[in-house]
C-alpha positions as CSV (number, residue, x, y, z in Angstrom):
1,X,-16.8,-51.8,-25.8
2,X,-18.7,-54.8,-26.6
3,X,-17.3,-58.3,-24.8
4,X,-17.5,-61.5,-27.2
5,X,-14.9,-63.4,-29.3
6,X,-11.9,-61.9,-30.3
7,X,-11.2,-61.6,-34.4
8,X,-8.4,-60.6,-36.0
9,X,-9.3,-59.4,-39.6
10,X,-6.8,-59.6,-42.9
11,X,-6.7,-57.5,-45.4
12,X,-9.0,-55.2,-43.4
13,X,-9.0,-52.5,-45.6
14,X,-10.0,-54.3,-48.8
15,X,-13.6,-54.3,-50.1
16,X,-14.3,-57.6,-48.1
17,X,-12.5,-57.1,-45.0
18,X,-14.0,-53.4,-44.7
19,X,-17.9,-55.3,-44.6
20,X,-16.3,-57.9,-42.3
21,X,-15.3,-55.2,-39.6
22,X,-18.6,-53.1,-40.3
23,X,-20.8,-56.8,-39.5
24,X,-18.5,-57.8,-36.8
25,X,-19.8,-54.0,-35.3
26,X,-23.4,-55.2,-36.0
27,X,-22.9,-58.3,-34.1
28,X,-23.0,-58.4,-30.0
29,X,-21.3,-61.8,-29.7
30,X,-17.8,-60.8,-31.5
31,X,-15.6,-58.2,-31.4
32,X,-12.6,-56.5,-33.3
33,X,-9.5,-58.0,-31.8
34,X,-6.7,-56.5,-34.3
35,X,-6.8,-55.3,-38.3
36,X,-4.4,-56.4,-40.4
37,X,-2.9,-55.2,-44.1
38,X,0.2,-56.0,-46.0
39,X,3.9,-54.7,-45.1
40,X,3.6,-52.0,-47.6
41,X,-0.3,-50.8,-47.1
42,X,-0.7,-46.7,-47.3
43,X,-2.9,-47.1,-43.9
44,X,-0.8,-48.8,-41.7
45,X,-1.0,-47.0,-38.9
46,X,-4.2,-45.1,-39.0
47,X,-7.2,-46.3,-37.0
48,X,-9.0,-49.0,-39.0
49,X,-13.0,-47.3,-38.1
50,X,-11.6,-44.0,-39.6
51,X,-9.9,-46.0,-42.7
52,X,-13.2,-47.7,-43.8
53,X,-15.4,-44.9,-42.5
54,X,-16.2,-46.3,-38.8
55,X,-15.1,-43.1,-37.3
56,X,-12.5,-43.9,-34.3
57,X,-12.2,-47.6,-33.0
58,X,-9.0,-47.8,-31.2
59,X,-7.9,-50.4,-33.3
60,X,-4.4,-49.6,-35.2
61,X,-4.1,-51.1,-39.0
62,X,-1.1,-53.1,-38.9
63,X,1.6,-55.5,-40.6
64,X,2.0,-58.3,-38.6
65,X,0.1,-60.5,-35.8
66,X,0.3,-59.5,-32.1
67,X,0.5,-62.5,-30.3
68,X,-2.1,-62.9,-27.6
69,X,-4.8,-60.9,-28.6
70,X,-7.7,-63.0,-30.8
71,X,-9.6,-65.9,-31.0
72,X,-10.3,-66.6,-34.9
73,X,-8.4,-64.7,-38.1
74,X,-10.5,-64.5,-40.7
75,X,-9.2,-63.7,-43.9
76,X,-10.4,-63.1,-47.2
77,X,-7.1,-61.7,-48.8
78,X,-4.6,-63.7,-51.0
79,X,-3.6,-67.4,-51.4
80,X,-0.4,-66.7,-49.6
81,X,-1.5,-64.4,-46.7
82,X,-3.9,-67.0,-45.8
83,X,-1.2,-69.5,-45.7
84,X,0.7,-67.1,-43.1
85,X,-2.5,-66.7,-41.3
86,X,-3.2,-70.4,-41.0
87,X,0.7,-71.1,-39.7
88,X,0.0,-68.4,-37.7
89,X,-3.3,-70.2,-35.7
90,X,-1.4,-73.1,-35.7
91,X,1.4,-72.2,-33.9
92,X,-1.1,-69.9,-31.5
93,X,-4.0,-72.0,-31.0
94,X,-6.5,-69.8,-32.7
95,X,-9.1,-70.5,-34.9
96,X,-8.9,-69.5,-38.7
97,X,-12.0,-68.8,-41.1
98,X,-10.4,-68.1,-44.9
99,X,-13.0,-67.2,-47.5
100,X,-10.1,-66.9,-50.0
101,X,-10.0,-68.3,-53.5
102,X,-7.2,-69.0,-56.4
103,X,-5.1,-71.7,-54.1
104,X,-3.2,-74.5,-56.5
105,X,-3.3,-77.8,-55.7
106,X,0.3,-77.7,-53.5
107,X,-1.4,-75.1,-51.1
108,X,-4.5,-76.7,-51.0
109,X,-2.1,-79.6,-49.7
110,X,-0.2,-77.5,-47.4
111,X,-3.5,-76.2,-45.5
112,X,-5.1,-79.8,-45.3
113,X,-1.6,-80.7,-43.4
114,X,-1.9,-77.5,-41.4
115,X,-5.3,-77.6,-40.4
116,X,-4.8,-81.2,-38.8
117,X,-3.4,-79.2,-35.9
118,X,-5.6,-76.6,-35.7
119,X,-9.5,-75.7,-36.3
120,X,-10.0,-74.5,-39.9
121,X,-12.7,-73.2,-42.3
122,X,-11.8,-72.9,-45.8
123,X,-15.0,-72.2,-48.7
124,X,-14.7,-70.4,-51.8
125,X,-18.2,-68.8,-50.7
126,X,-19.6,-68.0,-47.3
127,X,-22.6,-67.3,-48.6
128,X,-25.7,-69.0,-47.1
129,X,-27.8,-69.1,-49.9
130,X,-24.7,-70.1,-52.5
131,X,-24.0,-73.3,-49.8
132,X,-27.6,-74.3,-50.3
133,X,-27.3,-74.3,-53.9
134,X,-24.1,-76.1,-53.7
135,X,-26.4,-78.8,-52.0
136,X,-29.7,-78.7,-54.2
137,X,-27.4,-79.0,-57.5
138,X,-26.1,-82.2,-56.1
139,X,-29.6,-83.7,-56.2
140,X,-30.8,-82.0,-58.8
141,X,-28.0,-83.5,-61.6
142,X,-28.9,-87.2,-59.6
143,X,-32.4,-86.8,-60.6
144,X,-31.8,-85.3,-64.0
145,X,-29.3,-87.8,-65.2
146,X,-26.8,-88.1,-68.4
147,X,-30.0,-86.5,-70.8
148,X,-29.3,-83.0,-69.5
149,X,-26.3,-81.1,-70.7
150,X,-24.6,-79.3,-67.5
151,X,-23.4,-75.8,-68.3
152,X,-22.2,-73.2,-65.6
153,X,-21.5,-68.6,-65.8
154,X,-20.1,-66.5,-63.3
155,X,-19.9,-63.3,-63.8
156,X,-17.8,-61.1,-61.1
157,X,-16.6,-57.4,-61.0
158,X,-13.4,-56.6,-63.2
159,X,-10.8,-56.9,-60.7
160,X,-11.4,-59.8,-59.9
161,X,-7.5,-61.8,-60.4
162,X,-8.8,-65.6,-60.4
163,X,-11.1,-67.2,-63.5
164,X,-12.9,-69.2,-63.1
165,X,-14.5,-68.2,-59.6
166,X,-13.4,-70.9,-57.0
167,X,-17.4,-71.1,-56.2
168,X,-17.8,-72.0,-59.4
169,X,-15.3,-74.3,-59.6
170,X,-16.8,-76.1,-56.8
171,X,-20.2,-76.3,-58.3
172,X,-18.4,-77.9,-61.2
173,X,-17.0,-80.5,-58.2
174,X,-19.7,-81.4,-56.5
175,X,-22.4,-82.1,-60.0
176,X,-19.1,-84.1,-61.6
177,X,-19.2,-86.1,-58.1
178,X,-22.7,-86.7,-57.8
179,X,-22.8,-88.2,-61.5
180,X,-19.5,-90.4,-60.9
181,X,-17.6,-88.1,-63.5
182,X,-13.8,-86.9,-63.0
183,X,-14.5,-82.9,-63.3
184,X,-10.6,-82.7,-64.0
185,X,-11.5,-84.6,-66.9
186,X,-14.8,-82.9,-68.1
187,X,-15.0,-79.6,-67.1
188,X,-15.2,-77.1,-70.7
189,X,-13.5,-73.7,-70.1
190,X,-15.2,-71.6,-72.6
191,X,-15.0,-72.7,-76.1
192,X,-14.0,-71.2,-79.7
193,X,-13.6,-72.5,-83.4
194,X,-14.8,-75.8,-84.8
195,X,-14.7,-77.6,-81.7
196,X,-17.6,-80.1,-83.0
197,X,-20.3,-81.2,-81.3
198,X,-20.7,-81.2,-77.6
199,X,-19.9,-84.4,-75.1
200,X,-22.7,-85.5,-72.8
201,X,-20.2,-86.1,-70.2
202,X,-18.5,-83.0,-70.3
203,X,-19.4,-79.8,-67.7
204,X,-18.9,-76.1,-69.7
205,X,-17.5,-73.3,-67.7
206,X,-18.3,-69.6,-69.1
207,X,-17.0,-66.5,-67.5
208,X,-17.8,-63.1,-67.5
209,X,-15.9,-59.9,-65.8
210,X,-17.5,-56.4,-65.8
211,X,-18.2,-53.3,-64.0
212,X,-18.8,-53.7,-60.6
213,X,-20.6,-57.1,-60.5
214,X,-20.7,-58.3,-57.3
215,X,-21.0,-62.6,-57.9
216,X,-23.8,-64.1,-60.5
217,X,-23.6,-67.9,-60.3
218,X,-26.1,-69.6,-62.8
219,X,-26.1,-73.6,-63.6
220,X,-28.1,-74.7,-66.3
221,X,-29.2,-78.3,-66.7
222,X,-30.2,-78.4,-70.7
223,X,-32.7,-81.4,-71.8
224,X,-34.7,-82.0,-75.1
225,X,-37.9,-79.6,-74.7
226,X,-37.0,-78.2,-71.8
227,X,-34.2,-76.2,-69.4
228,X,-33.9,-75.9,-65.4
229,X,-31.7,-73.2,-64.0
230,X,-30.4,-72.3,-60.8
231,X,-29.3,-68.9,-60.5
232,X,-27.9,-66.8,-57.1
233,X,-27.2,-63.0,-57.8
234,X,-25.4,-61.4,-54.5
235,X,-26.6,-57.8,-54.3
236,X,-23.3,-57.0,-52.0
237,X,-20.3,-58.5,-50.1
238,X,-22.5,-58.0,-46.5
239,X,-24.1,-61.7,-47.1
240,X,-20.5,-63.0,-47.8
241,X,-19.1,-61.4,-44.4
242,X,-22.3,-62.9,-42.2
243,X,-21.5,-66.4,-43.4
244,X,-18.0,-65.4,-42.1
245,X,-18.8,-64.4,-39.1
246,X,-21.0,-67.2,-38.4
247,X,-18.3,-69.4,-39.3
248,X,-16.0,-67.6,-36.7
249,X,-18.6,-68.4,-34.3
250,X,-19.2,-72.2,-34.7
251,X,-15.1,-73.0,-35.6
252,X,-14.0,-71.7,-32.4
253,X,-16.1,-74.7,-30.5
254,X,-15.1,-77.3,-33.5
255,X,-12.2,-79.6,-32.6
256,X,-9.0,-79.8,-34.8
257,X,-9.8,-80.1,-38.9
258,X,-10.5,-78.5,-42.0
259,X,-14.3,-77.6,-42.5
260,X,-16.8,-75.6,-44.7
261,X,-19.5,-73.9,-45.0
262,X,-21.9,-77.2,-45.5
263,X,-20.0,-78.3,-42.0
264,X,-21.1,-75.1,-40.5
265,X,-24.5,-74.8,-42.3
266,X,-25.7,-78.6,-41.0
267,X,-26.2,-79.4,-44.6
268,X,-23.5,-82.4,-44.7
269,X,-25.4,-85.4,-45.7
């Protein structure tokens, strides 16, 4: 058994918590700590390496938190599981890495509060290459100015529950910010009917859930003659669950606060 930091993994036998576990094998400087499901999962109880095809680890899937045993959580499960998870570090001491998306403004209250007293990484994608492009659309809408209509698609797999995509979302954030516009007041979710003619101020949002679409992200900046997109495709969840991981990494040596991926990337201007 590999020595390194400690993770406890939630929602370890979803689709991203399975890649999280089979990185976290890849990687000598962390280890599996515990795996954790809901209350009512069909694998509770089973080994976690034989549940996502590991063969034996020795490592139970369970309910709850063991106390004493972990580092970091990282969790990429549900709004409210990674409100119990961040209590959880609080109380504990340990560091938390949530990749989660869908929170309402009340949690996203309730884990700024939390994270005051305890070391916290919250982005809606862990990607490397989607935090860069969270950066370069920044500059990129400064440059362009008002002239260039701003229009955003995702387009994720069909189970996906939360539209639009929180990484999306964020895009629509950070170009509203860097252009000194309110995006609660012009961001465009889809459009329909006679809505008349488009706003220069205003940021459109399009959507699109099919098949097994792992996360499509395109921004398009629209001018007279011309067009300039931006466009990252991810081929499969193993790039979001490295950015994870590195996250766990740098968090644990972070003081007390909430942080993302630009924190943990170095690209915070």
């Amino acid at each position: 058994m590999k020595e390194g930091l400690k993770a406890i993994v939630v929602g370890a036998a979803g689709k991203m918590g399975n890649r999280i576990i089979h990185i976290i094998r890849e990687t000598p400087s962390i280890e599996l700590a515990q795996a954790i499901e809901r209350a009512d999962h069909p694998s509770l109880g089973m080994d976690i390496g034989e549940v996502i095809g590991l063969g034996k680890l020795g490592i139970s899937l369970e309910g709850g938190f063991k106390k004493g045993n972990g580092d970091v959580i990282i969790n990429f499960s549900s709004p409210a599981a990674s409100l119990e998870s961040l209590e959880f570090a609080k109380e504990n001491g340990l560091a938390i890495v949530i990749g989660t998306t869908g929170f309402n403004p009340e949690q996203m209250e309730k884990i700024k509060g939390l994270s005051k007293s305890t070391r916290c990484v919250v982005a809606p994608n862990m990607s490397v290459g989607v935090n860069l492009m969270f950066r370069v659309v920044q500059d990129i809408a400064k440059v362009l100015g008002p002239e260039y209509d701003i229009e955003i698609l995702e387009a994720h797999h069909r189970l996906k529950k939360d539209s639009p995509s929180g990484t999306a979302v964020k895009l629509g954030e950070l170009i509203a910010k860097a252009m000194d516009r309110d995006f609660g007041q012009v961001g465009v979710y889809g459009r329909k009917g006679m809505i008349g003619e488009r706003t220069r101020e205003e940021i459109g949002m399009q959507v699109i859930r099919a098949g097994d679409i792992v996360g499509e992200h395109t921004v398009l900046f629209g001018g007279v003659g011309e067009r300039l997109e931006i466009i990252h495709r991810a081929h499969s969840r193993d790039n979001f669950a490295r950015g994870a991981i590195r996250a766990a990494l740098w968090i644990v040596n972070q003081p007390n606060g909430l942080y993302d991926m630009q924190d943990v990337l170095g690209l915070k201007k």
